[in-house]
C-alpha positions in Angstrom: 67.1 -37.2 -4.0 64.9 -33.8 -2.8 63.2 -34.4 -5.7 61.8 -38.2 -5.0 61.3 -37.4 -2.0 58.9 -34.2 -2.8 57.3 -36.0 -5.8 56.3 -39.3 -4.0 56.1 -37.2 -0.9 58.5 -39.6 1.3 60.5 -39.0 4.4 64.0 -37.8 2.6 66.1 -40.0 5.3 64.3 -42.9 4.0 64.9 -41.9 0.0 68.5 -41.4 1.3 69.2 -44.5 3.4 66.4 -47.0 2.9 65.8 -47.2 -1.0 68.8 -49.0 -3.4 70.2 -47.8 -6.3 68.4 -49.1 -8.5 64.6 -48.0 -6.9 66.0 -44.7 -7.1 67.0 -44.8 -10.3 63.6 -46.4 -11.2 61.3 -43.7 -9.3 63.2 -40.9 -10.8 62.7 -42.2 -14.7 59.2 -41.7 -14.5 58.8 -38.1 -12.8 58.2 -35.7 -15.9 60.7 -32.9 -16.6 60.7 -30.0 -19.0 63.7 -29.2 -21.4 62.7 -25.5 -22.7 65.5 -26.4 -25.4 64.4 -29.8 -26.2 62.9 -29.8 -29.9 59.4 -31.4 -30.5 59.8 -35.0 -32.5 56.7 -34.5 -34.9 57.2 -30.2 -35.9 60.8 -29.9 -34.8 59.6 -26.4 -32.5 60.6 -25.6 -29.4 58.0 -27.7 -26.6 55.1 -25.7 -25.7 54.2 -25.2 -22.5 49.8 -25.3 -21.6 48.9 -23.9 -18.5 46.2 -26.5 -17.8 44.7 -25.3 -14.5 44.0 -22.2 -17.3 40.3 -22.2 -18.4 41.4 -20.7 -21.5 43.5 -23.0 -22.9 40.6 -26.2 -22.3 40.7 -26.9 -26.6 44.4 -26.7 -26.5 44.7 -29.4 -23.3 41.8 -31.5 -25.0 43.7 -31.7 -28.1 47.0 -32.6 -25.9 45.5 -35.3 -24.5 43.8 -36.8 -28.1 47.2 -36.8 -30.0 49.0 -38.3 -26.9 50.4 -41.9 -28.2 
């Protein structure tokens, strides 16, 4: 529940006694998360993490974005 209500920046009372199940359920499907042990699909390698705010890594988070589906 912390985390809907930090991520959509919402009073936590009303994520607690306002919202249904199922909107909870809903808003917390889309908020991205980060398995360090999940595989990649394509190269079957660990995920990479790119430091985007980074100015070095531009190419690599340009490339990100292009082969995004």
């Amino acid at each position: 529940m912390a985390g809907i209500s930090k991520a959509y920046t919402l009073p936590f009372d009303y994520v607690l006694f306002d919202m249904s199940y199922a909107n909870v359920i809903m808003y917390s499907a889309v908020l991205p998360s980060y398995d360090p042990k999940k595989k990649d699909k394509k190269s079957g390698e660990p995920q990479k993490v790119i430091k985007a705010d980074d100015p070095a890594n531009r190419d690599k988070v340009r490339e990100f974005f292009e082969t995004c589906d």
